[in-house]
Residue frames as qw, qx, qy, qz and C-alpha x, y, z in Angstrom:
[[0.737, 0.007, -0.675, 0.012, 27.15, 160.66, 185.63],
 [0.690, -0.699, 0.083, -0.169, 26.61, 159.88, 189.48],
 [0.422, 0.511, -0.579, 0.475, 29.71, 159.88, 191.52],
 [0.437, -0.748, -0.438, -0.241, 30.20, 159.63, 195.02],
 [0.038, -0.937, 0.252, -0.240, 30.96, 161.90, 197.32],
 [0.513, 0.431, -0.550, 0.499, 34.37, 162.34, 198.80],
 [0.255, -0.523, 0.586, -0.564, 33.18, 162.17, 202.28],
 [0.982, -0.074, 0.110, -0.135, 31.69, 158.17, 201.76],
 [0.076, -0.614, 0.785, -0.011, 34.76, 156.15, 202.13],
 [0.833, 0.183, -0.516, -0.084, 35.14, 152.61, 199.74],
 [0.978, -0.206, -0.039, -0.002, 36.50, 150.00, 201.29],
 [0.704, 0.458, 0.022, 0.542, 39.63, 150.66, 199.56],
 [0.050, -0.687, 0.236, -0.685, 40.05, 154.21, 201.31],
 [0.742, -0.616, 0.027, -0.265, 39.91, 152.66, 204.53],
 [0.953, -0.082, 0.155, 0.248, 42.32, 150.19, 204.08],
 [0.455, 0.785, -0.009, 0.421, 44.57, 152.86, 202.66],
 [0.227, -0.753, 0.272, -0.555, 45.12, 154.43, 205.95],
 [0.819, -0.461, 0.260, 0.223, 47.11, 151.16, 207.33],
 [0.052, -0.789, 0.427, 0.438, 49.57, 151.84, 204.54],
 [0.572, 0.629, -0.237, -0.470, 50.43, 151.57, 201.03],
 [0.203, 0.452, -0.868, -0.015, 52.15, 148.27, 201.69],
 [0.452, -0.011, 0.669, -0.590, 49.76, 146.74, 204.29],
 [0.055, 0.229, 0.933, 0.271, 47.84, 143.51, 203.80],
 [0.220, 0.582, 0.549, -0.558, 44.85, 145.20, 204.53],
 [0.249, 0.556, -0.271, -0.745, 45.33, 147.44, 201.57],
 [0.049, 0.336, -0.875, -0.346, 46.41, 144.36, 199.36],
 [0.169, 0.242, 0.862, -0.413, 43.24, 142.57, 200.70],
 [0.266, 0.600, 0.068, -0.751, 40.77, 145.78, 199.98],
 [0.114, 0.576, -0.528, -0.614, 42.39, 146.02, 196.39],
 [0.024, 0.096, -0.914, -0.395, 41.95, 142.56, 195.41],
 [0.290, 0.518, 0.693, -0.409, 37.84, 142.19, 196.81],
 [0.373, 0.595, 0.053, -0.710, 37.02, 145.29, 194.91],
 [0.213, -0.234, 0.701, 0.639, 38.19, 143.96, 191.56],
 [0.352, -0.144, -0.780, -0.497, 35.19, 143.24, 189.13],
 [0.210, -0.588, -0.752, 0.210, 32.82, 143.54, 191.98],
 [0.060, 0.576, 0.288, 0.763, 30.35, 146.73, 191.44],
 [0.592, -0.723, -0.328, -0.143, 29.14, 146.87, 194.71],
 [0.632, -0.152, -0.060, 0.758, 32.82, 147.20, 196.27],
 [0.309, 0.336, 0.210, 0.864, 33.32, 150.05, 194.09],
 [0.054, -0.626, -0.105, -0.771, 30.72, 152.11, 195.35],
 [0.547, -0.675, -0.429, -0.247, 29.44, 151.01, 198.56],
 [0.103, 0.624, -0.464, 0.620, 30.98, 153.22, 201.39],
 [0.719, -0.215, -0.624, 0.217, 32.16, 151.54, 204.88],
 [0.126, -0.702, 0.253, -0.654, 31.95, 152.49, 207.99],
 [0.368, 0.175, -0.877, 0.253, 32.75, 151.09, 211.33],
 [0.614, -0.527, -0.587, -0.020, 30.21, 149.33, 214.10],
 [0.307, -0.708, 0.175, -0.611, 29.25, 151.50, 217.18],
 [0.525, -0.538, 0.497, -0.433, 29.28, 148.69, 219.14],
 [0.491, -0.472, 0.718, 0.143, 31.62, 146.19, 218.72],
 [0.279, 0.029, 0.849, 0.447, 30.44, 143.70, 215.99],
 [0.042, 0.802, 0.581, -0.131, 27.03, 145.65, 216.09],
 [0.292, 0.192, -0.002, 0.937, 25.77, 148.81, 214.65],
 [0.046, -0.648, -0.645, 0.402, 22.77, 150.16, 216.64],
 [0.082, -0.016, 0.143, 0.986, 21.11, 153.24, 214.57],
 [0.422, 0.590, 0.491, -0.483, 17.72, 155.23, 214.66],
 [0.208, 0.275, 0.721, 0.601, 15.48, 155.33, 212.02],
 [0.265, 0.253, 0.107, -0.924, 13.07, 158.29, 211.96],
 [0.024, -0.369, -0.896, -0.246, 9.87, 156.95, 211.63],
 [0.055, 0.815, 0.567, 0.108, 7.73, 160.42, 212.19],
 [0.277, 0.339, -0.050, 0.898, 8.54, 164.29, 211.73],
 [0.058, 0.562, 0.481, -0.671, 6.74, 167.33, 214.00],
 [0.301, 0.667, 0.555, 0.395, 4.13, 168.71, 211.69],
 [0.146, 0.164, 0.006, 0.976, 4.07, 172.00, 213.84],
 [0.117, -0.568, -0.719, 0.382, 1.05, 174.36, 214.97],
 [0.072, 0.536, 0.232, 0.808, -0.80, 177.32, 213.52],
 [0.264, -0.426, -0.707, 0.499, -1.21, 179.95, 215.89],
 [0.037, 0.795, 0.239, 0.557, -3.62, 182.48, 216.31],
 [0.068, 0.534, -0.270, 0.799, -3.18, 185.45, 218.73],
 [0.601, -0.407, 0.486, -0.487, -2.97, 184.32, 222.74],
 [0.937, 0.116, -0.142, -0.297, -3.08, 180.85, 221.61],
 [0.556, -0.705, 0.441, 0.001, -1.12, 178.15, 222.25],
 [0.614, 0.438, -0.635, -0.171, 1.56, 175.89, 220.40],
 [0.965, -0.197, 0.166, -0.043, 1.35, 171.74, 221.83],
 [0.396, -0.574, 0.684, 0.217, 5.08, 170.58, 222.80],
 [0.955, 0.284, 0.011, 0.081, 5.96, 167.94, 219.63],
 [0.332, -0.581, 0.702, 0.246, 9.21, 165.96, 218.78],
 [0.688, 0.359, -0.557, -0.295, 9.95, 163.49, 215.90],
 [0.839, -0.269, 0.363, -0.303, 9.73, 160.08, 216.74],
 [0.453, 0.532, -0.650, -0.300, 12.30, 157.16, 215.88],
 [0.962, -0.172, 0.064, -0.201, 12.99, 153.54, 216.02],
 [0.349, -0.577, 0.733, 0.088, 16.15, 151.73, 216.96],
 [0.872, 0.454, -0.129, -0.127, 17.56, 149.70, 214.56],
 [0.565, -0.584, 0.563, 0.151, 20.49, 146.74, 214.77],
 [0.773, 0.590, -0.193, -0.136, 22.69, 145.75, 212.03],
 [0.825, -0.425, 0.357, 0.109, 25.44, 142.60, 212.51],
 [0.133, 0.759, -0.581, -0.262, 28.53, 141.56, 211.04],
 [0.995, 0.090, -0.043, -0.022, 29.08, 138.24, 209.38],
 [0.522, -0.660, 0.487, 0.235, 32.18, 136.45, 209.78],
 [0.887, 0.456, 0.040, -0.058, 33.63, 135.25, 206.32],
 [0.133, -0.776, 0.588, 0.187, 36.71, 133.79, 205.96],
 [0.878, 0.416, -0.236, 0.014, 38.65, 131.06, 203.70],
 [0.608, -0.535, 0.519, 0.275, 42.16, 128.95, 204.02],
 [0.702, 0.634, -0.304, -0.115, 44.17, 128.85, 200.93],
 [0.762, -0.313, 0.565, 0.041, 46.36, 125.66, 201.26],
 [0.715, 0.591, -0.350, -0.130, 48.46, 125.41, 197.85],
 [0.956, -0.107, -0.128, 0.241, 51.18, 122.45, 197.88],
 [0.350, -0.850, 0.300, 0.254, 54.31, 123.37, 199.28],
 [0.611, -0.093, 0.567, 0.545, 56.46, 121.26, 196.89],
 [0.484, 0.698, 0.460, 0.258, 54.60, 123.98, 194.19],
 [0.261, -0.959, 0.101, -0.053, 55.14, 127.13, 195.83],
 [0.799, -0.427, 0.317, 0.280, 58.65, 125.64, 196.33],
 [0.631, 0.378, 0.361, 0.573, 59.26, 125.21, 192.54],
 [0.149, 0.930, 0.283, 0.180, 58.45, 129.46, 191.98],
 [0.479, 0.390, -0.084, 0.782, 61.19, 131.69, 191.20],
 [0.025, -0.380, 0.250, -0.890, 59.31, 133.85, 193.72],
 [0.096, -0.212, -0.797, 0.557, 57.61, 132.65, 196.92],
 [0.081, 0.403, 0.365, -0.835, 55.79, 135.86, 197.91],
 [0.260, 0.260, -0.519, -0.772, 54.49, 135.76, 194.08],
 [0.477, -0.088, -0.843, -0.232, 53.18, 132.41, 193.58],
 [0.135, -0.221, -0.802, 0.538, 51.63, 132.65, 197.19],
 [0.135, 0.423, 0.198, -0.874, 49.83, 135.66, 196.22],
 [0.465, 0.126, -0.609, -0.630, 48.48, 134.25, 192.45],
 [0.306, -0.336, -0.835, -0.310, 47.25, 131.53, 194.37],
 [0.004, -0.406, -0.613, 0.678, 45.37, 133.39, 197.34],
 [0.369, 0.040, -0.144, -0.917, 43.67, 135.95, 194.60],
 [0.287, -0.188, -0.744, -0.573, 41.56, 133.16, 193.89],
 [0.334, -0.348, -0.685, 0.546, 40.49, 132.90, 197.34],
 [0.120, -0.353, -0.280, 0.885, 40.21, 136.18, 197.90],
 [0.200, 0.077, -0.368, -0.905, 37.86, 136.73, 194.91],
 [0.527, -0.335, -0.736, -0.263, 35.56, 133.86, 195.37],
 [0.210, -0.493, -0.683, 0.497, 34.87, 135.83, 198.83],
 [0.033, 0.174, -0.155, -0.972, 34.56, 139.26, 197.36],
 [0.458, -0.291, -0.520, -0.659, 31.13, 137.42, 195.15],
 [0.381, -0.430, -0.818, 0.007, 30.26, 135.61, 198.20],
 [0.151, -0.452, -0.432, 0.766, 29.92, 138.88, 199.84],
 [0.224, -0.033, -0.488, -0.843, 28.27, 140.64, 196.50],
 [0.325, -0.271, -0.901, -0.093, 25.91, 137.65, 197.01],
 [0.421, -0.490, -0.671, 0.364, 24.92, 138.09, 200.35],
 [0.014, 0.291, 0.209, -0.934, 24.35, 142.08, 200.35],
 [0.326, -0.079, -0.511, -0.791, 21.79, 140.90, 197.59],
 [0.710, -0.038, -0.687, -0.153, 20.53, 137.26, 198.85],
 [0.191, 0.128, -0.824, 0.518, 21.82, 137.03, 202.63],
 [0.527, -0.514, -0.220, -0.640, 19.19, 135.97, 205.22],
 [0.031, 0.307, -0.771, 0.557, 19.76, 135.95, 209.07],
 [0.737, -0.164, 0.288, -0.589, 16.55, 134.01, 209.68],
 [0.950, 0.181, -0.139, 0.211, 17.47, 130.47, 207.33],
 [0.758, 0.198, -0.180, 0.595, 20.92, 131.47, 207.84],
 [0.523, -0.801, -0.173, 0.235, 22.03, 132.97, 210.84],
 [0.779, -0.225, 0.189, 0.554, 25.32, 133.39, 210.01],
 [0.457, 0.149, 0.380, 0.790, 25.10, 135.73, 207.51],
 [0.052, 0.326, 0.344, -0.879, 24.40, 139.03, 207.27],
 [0.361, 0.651, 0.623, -0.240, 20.67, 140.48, 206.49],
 [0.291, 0.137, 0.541, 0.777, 20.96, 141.13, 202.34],
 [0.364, 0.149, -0.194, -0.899, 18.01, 143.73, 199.97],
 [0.522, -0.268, -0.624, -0.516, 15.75, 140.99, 198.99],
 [0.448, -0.409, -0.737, 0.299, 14.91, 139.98, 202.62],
 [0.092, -0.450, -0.488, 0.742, 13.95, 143.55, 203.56],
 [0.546, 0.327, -0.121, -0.762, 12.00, 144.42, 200.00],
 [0.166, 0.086, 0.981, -0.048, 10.57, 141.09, 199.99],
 [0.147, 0.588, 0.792, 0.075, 6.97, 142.29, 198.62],
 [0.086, 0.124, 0.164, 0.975, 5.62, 145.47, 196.67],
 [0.043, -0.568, -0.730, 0.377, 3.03, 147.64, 197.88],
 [0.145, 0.682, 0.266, 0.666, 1.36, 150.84, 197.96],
 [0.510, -0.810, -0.289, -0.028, 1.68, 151.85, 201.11],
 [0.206, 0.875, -0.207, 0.387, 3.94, 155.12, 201.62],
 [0.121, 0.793, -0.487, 0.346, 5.27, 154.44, 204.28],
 [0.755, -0.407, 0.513, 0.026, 6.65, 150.95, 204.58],
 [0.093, -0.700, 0.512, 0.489, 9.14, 149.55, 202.77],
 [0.526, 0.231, 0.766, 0.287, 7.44, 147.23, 200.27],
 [0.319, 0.860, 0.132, -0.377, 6.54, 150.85, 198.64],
 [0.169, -0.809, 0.477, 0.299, 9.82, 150.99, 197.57],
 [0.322, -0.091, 0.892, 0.304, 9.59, 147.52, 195.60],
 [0.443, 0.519, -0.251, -0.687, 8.13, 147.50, 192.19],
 [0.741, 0.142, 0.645, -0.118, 6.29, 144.99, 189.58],
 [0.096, 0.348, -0.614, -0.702, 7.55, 143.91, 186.86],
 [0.804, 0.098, 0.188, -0.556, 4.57, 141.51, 186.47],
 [0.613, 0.218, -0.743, -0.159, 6.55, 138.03, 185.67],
 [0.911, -0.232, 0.132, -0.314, 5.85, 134.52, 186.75],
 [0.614, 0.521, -0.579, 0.130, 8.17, 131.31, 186.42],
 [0.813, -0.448, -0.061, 0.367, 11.48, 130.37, 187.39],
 [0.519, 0.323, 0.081, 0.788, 13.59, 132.79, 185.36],
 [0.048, -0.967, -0.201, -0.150, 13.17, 136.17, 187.27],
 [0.508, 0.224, -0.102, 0.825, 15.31, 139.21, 187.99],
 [0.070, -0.938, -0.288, 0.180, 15.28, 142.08, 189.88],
 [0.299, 0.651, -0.079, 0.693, 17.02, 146.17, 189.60],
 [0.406, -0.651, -0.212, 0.606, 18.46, 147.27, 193.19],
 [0.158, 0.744, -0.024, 0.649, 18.63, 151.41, 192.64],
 [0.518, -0.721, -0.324, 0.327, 20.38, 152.43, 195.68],
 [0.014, 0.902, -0.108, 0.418, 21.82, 155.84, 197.37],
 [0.732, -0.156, -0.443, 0.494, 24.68, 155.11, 199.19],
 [0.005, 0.781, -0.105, 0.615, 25.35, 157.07, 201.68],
 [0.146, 0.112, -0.793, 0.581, 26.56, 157.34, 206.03],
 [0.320, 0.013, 0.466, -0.825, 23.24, 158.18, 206.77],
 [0.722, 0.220, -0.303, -0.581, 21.35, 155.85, 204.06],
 [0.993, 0.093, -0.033, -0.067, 22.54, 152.72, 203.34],
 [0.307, 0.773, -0.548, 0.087, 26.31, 151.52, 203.72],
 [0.847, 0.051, -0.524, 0.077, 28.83, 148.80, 204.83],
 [0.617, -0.719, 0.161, -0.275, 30.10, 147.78, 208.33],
 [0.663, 0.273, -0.642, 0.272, 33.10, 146.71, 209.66],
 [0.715, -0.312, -0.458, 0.427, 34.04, 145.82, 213.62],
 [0.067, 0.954, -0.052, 0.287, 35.05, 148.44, 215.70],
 [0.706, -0.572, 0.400, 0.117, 38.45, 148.57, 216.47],
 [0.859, 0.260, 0.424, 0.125, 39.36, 146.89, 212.96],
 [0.039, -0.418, 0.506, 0.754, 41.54, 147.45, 210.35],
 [0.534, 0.227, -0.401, -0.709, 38.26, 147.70, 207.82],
 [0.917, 0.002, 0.298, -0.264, 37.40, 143.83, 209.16],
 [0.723, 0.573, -0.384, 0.042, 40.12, 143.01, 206.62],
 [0.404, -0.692, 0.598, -0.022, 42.93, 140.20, 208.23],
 [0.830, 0.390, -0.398, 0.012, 45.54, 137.74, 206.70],
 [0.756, -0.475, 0.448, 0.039, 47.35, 135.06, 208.63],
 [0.741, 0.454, -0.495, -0.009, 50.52, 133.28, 206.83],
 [0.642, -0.534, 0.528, -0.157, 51.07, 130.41, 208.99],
 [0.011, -0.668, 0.733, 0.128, 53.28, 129.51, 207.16],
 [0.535, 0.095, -0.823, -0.165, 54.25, 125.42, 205.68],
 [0.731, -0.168, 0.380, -0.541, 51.38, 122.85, 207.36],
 [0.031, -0.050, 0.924, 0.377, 50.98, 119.42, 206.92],
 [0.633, 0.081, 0.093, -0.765, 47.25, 118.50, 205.92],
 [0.302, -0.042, 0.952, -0.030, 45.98, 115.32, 205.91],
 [0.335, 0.004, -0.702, -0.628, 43.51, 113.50, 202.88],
 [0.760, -0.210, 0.041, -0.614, 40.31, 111.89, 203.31],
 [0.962, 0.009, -0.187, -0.199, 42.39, 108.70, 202.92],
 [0.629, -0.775, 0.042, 0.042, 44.52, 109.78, 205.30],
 [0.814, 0.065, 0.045, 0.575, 47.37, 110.35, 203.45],
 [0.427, -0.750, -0.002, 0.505, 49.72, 113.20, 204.45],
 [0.585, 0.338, 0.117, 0.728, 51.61, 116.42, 202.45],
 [0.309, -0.291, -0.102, 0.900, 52.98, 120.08, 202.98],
 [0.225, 0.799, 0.511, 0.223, 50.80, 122.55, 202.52],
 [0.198, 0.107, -0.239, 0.945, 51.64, 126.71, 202.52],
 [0.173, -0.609, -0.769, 0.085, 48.70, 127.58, 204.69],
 [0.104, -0.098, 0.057, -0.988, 47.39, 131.62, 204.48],
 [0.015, -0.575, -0.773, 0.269, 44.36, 132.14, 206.62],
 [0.028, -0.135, -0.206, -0.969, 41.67, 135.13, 205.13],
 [0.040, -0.573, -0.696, 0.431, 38.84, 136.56, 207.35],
 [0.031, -0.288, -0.097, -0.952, 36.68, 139.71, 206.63],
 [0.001, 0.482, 0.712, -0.512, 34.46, 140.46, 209.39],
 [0.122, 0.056, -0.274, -0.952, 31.27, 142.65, 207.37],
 [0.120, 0.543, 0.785, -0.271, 27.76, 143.68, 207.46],
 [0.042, -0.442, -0.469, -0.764, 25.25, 145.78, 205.19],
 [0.099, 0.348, 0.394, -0.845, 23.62, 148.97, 207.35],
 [0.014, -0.480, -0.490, -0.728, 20.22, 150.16, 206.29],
 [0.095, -0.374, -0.497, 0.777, 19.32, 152.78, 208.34],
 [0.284, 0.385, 0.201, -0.854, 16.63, 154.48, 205.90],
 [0.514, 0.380, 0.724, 0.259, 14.61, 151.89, 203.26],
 [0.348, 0.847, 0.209, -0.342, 13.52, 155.24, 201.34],
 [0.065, 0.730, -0.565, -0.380, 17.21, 155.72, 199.81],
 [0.266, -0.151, 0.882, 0.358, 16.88, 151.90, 198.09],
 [0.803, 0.296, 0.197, -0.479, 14.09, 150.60, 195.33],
 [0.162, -0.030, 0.917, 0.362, 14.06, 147.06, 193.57],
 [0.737, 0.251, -0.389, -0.493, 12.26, 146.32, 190.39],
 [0.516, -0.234, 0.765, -0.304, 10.98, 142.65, 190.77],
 [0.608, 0.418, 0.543, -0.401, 9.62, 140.34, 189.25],
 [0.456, 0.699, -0.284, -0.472, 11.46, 140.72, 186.13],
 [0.930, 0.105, 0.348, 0.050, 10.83, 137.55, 183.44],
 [0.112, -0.720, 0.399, 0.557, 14.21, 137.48, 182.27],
 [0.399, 0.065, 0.810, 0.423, 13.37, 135.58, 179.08],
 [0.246, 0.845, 0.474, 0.015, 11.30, 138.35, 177.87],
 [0.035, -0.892, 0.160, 0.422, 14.10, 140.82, 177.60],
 [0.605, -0.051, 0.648, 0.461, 15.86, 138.84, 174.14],
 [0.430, 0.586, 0.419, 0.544, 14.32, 141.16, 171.96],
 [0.453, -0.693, -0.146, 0.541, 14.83, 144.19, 173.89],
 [0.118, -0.641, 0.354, 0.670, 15.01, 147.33, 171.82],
 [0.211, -0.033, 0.771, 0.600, 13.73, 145.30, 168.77],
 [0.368, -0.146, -0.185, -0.900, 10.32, 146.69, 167.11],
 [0.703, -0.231, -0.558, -0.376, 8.46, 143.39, 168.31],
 [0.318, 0.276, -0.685, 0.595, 9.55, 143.91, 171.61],
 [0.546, -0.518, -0.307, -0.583, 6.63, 142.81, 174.32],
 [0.542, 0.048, -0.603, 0.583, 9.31, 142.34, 177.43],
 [0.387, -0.686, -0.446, 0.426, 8.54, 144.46, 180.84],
 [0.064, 0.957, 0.028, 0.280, 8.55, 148.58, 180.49],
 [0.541, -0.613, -0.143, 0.557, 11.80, 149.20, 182.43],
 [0.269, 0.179, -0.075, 0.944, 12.19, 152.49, 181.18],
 [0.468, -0.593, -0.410, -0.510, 8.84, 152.97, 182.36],
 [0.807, -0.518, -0.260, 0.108, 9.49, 151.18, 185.71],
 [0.607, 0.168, -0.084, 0.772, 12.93, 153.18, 186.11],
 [0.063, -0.427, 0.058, -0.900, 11.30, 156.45, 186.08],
 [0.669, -0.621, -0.376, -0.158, 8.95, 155.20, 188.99],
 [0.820, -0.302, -0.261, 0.411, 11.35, 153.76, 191.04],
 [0.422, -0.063, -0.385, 0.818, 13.56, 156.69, 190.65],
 [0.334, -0.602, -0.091, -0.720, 10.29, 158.94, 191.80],
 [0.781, -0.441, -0.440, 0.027, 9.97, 156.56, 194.59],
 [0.531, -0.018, -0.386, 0.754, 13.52, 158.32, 196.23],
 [0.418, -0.721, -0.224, 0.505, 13.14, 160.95, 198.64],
 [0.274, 0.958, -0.032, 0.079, 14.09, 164.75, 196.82],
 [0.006, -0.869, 0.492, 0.059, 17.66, 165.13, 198.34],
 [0.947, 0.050, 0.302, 0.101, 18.59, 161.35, 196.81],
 [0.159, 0.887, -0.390, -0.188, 21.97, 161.65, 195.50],
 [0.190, -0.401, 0.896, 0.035, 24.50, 159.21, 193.89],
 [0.804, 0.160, 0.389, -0.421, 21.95, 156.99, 192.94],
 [0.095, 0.247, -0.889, -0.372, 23.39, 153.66, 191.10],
 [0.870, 0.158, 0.080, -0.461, 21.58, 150.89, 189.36],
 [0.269, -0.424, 0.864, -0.020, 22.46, 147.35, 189.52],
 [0.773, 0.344, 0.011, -0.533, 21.47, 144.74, 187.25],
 [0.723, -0.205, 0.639, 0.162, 22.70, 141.51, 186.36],
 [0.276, -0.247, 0.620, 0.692, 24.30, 140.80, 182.68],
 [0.277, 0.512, 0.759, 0.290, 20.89, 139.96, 181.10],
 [0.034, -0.928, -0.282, 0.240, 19.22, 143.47, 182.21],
 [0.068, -0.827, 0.083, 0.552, 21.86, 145.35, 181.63],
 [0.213, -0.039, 0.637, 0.740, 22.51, 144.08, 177.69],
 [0.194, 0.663, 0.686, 0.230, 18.79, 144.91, 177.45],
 [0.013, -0.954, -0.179, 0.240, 18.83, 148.53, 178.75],
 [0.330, -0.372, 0.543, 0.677, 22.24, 148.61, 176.78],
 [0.329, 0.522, 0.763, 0.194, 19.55, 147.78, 173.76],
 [0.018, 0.704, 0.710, -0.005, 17.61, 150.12, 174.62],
 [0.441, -0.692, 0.058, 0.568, 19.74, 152.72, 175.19],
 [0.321, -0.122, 0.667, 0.662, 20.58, 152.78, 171.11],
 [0.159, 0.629, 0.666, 0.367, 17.18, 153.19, 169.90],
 [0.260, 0.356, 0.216, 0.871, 16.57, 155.99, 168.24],
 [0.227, -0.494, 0.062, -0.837, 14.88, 159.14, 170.41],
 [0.814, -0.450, -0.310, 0.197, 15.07, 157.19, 173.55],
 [0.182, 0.782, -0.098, 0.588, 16.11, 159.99, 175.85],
 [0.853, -0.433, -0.178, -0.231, 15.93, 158.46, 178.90],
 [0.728, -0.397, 0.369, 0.419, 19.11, 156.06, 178.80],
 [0.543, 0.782, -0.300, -0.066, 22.11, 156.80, 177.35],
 [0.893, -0.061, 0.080, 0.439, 25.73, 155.19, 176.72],
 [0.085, 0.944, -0.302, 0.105, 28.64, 158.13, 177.65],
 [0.693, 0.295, -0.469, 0.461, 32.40, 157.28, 178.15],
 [0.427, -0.832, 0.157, -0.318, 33.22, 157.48, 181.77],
 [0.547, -0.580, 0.603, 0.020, 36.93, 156.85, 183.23],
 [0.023, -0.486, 0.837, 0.251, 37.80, 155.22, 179.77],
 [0.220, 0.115, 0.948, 0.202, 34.68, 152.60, 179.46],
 [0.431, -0.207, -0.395, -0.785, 31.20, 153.13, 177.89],
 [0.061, 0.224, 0.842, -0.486, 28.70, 153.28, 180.55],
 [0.150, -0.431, -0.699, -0.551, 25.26, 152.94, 180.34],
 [0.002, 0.095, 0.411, -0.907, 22.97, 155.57, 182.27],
 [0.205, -0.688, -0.672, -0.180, 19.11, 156.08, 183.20],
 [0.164, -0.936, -0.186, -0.250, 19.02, 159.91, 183.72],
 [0.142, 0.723, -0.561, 0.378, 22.95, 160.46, 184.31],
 [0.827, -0.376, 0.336, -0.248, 22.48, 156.94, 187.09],
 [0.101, 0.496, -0.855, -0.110, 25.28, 154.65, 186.22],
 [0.980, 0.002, -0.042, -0.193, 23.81, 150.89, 185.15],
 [0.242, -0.621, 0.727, -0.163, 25.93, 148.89, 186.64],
 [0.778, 0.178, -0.586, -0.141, 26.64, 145.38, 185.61],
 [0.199, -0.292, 0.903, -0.244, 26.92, 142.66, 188.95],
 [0.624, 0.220, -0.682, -0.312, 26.37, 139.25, 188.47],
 [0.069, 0.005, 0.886, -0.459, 25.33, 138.33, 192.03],
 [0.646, 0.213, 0.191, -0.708, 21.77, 139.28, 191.04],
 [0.342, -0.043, 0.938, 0.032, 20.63, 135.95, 190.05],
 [0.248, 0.103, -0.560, -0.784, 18.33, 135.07, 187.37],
 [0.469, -0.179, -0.843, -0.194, 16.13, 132.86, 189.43],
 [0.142, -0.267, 0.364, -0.881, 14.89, 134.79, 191.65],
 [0.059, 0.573, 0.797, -0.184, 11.42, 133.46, 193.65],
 [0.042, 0.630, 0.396, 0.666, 8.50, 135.50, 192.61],
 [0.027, -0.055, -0.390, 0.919, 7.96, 138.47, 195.05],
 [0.065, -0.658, -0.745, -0.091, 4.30, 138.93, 195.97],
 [0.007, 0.597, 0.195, 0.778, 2.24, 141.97, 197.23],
 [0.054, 0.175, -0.723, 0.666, 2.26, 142.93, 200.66],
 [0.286, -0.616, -0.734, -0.017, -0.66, 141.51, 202.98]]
């Protein structure tokens, strides 16, 4: 089963190293929960300030055969500069004070109601490493479907890397298969930060109604400054295009849904040889079909092993990964011009 390595640091391991009390930690701990992408995707901080400025290697030296007295032409590999921003996301939790008042414990009741907060940013950041676009929406940072936005055949740009599932509609879906990694793909925080991760308790406010009536509020400000690096499109591939009302029989003999064990083994031919770690992400529908599929009988492909206590499903030892930011309504992805 893919792991990853012990030198990609979660989100969680970052936030570790302000200490085992620290809001930061508490913060970390509470994002990750039920969010699959947390779990694996490893952070690292911005070279330059809210910015991360990295090259992409966009040609290798091939070399020179020589023959005897001959010469060898000077070469170098050739790259391209690449910026990646941080979004600013942050929330005010504002429970009544006359509630928070009633609670046998403050620090308790302050904290049950902030999780909710704090989770409903955790998807909106799931979201937005799938969905985000800094062209409609500045603000936010530049997600997977806005840079495999159309499947090709051409090696070496990154609509190679995106795959047809051949639906039409409104009901579509895609599979992100990515390689996390410092040098692949990974998350961004500020530099300078404690992991982008900050909580304000400022403490009893008064807030005012739309009909201007007045009450006490306990006011906790939550920010996470983050941003999604891709410094090499080769280490990601999305399946597209998938009609997710064709995958209800899925694993049943009359089954005439999309190949994705077919399209699986592409995609993971599509990686680069020293690809490692490689997860797969799939929203609930996909992943009860390749759960399906995974049961039928001499279907060697996927399987369903116990890992850490749950039954995971796997495409060639790849963890399938249930996340429900992948949406079911995807627009259809075309074919590159």
């Amino acid at each position: 089963m893919s792991v990853l390595s012990s030198n990609n640091l979660s989100l969680i391991d970052i936030a570790r190293q302000f200490g085992p009390d620290s809001k930061e930690l508490k913060l970390a701990e509470i994002l990750t929960q039920k969010n699959a992408i947390l779990e694996d995707m490893p952070f690292i901080e911005c070279n330059n300030g809210m910015v991360n400025i990295g090259a992409v290697r966009t040609g290798l030296p091939s070399g020179t055969w020589r023959k005897l007295y001959g010469g060898v032409a000077p070469e170098k590999s050739t790259t391209k500069q690449v910026s990646d921003t941080c979004g600013m996301l942050e929330s005010f939790s504002e429970p009544d004070a006359a509630l928070i008042n009633m609670a046998p414990n403050k620090a308790i009741a302050l904290l049950r109601e902030g999780k909710a907060f704090i989770s409903g940013m955790s998807k909106t950041m799931a979201s937005a490493v799938f969905y985000g676009d800094s062209v409609t929406s500045p603000e936010k940072i530049e997600g997977l479907s806005s840079r495999y936005n159309a499947y090709g055949t051409d090696e070496d740009e990154s609509s190679f890397n995106v795959l047809n599932a051949g639906g039409n509609g409104s009901y579509l879906t895609s599979i992100f298969a990515i390689a996390w990694g410092d040098d692949t793909m990974f998350g961004l925080y500020p530099k300078g930060s404690k992991a982008g991760l900050q909580q304000n308790d400022l403490g009893e406010q008064t807030t005012t109604l739309a009909d201007g009536k007045k009450y006490r509020v306990y006011q906790t400000h939550y920010k996470w400054d983050c941003g999604l690096a891709v410094l090499d499109w080769r280490y990601c591939v999305r399946i597209a295009n998938i009609d997710v009302t064709s995958l209800v029989s899925a694993g049943d003999s009359g089954y005439s849904g999309p190949n994705l064990i077919g399209l699986l083994t592409d995609a993971m031919y599509r990686f680069p040889d020293d690809a490692a770690n490689i997860i797969i992400y799939a929203n609930r529908t996909v992943s009860a079909a390749l759960t399906k599929l995974a049961v039928v009988k001499g279907n060697l492909a996927l399987g369903i092993d116990e890992f850490a206590g749950k039954k995971i499903t796997h495409f060639w030892g790849h963890a399938i990964k249930r996340c429900d930011a992948i949406l079911g309504t995807e627009s259809h992805i075309p074919a590159a011009v």
